[in-house]
C-alpha positions in Angstrom: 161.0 7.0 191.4 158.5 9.8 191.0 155.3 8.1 193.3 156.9 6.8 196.9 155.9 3.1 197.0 154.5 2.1 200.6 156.4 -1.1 201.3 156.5 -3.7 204.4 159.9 -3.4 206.0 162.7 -2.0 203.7 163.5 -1.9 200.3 166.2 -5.1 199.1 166.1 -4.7 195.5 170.1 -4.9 194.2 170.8 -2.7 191.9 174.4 -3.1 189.7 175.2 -1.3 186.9 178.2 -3.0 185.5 180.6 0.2 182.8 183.1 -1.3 180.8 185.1 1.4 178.7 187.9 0.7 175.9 190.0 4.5 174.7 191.7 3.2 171.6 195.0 4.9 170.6 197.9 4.7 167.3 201.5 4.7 168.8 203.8 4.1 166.2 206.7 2.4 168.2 207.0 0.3 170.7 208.4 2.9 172.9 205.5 5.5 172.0 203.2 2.9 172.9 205.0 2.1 176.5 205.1 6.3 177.0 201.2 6.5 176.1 200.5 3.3 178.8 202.2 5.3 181.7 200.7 8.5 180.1 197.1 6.8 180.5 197.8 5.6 184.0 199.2 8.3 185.2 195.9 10.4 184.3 193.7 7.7 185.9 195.9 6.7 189.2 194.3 5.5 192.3 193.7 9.1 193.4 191.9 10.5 190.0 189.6 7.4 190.7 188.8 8.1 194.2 187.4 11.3 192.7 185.2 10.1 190.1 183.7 7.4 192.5 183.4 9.8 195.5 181.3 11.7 192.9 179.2 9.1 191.6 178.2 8.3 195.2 177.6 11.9 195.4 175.3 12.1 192.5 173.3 9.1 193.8 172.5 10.1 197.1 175.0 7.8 199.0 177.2 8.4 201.9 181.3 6.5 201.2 181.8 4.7 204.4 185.2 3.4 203.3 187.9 3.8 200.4 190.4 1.0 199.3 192.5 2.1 196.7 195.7 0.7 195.0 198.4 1.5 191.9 200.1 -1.5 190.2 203.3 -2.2 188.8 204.1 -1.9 185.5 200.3 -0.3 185.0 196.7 0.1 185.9 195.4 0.8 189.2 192.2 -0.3 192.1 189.7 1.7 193.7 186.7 0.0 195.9 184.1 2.8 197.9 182.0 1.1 200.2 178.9 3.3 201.1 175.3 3.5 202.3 172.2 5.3 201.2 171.9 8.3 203.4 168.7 8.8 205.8 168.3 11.5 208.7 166.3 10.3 211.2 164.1 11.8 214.3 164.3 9.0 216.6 166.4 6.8 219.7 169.6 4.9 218.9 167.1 1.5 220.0 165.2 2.5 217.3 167.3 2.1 214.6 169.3 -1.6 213.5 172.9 -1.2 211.9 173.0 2.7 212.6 176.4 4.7 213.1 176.4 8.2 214.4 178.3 10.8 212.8 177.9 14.9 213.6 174.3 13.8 215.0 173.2 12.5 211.9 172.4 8.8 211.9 173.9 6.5 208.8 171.4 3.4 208.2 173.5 0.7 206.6 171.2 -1.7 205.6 172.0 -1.1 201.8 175.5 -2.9 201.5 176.3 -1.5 198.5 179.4 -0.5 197.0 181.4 1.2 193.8 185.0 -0.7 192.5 186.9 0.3 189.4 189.8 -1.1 187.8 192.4 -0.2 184.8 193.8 -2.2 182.6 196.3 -0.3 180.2 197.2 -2.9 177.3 199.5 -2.7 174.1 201.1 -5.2 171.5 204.4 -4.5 169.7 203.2 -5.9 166.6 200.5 -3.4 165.7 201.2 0.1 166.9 197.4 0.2 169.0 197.3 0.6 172.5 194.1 0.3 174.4 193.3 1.4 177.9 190.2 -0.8 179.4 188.4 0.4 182.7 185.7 -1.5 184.4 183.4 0.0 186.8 180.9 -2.0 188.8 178.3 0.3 191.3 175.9 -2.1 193.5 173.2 -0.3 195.3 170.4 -1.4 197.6 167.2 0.4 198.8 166.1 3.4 196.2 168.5 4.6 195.0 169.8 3.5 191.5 173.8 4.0 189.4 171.9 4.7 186.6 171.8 8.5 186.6 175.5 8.5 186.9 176.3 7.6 183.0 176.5 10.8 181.3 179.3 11.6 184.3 180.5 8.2 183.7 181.5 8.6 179.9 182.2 11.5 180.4 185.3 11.5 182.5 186.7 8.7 180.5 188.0 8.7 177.1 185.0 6.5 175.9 185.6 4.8 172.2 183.4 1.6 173.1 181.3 1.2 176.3 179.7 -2.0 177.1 177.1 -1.3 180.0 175.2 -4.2 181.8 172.2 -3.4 184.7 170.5 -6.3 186.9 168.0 -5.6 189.3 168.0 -8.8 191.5 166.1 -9.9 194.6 162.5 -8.7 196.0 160.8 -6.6 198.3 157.6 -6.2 199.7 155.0 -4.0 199.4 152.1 -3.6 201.8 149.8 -5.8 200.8 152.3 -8.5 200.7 153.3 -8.8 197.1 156.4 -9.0 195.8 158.2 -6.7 194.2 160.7 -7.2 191.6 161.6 -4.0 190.5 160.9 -0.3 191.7 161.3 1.5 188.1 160.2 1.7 184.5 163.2 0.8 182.2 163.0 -0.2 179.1 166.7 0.6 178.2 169.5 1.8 179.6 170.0 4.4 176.9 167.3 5.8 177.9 169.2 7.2 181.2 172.0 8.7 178.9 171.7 12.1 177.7 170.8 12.3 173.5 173.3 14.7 172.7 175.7 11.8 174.1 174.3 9.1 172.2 174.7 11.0 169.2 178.3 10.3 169.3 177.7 6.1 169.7 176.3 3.6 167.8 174.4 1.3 170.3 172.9 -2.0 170.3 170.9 -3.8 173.4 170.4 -7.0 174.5 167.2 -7.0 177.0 165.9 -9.7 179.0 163.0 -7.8 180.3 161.0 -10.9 182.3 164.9 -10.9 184.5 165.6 -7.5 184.6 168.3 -7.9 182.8 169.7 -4.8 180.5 172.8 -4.7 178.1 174.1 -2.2 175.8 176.9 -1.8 173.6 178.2 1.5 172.5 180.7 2.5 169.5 182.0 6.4 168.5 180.6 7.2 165.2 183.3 9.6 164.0 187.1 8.8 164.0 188.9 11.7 164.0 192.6 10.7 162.6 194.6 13.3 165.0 192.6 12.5 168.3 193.9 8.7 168.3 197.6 9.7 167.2 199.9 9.5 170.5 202.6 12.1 169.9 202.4 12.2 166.2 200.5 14.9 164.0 198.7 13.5 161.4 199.4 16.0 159.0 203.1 15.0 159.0 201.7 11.2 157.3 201.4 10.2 153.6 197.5 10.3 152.8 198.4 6.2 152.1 199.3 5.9 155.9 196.5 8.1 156.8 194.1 5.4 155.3 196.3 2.5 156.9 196.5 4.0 160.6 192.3 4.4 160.2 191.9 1.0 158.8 193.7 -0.4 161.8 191.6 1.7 164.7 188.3 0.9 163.1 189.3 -2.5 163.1 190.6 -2.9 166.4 187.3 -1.0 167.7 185.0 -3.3 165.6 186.3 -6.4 167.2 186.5 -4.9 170.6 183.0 -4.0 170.1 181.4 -7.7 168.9 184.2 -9.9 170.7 185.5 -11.3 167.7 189.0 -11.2 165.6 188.5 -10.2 162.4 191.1 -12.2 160.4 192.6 -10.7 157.0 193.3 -12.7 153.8 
């Protein structure tokens, strides 16, 4: 928000951003694909997620209140942050509703908003891919806004298709008395990712700009054989399996990517 909008009472806009990432990975047996699973979720515990959230609601000017987090057996693992927009104030403890006091600094939690993520490490037997599917949902109130978080977002996640959704719901009230639906200029939400990111991607979106609704669906351009191999060298493969191992990831990707199975003849 570059002007400061003068509004009547505080802001309630909700703001959720809604990251969905696939990592897409060959494992020739069934065993190489159960060792890449507990290779994946060991990498992204419970612990490695606490980070990345803590940062996210460092990067957009929250305070964490409170951490839930939680590993699974056989796989994937639970983190939920809930936080507040930070706010110094220069005033009594009368004058403030829903205030807690930490280090003389008061915490106004009017913004109930919160970060959750969840893994879901997958594989089939039957055709040697593995897939590892995280979900990330960030719900802020008041100014502040998930969507400068993506670049960090794809980035600490290996990201071969990202489906992104961002709502801004409710109303506030400026001044004068008018609502206000929404705070910001948006007109995609690519336009808050960095270009030398979406260089990598393919993208689509999906707008319903009278809701304030935004979607967008990302693919990697360029499959590089020996990144997707899971303790296997490619150079060690017939040029003919080569070809077959690249068929299969471009095909699993391309139907993770438009939600439909691609049946062969």
């Amino acid at each position: 928000m570059n002007d400061k909008l003068k509004l009547y009472g505080f802001n309630n806009l909700t703001k959720s951003l809604s990251f969905n990432i696939y990592d897409v990975c060959y494992a020739k047996t069934e065993r190489e694909q159960k060792e890449y699973i507990e290779y994946v979720d060991e990498q992204y515990n419970s612990d490695r997620l606490v980070k990345i959230l803590c940062n996210v609601a460092e990067k957009i000017g929250a305070h964490v209140l409170n951490i839930s987090k939680q590993d699974y057996e056989p796989q994937g693992a639970s983190v939920t942050i809930l936080m507040a927009e930070k706010h110094m104030y220069d005033t009594r403890e009368s004058d403030v509703l829903n205030t807690s006091f930490k280090n003389d600094e008061i915490l106004l939690h009017l913004d109930k908003s919160h970060i959750t993520v969840h893994t879901y490490p997958e594989y089939h037997p039957e055709n040697s891919i593995a897939t590892f599917r995280v979900d990330i949902d960030v719900a802020t109130c008041g100014e502040i806004t998930p969507l400068s978080t993506l670049d960090y977002l794809i980035g600490s996640f290996d990201s071969d298709i990202i489906t992104m959704d961002y709502k801004v719901r409710g109303f506030t009230r400026q001044i004068d008395g008018q609502k206000l639906f929404i705070d910001h200029k948006i007109k995609s939400i690519q336009d808050f990712i960095d270009n030398e990111t979406l260089k990598k991607y393919d993208a689509i979106d999906v707008n319903i700009y009278q809701s304030n609704i935004f979607h967008t669906k990302m693919v990697i351009k360029d499959i590089e054989l020996q990144n997707y191999l899971f303790n296997i060298n490619a150079d060690d493969l017939p040029l003919d399996k080569q070809f077959e191992i690249m068929n299969s990831l471009k095909r699993e990707m391309a139907e993770i990517f438009s939600g439909t199975n691609i049946f062969l003849e």
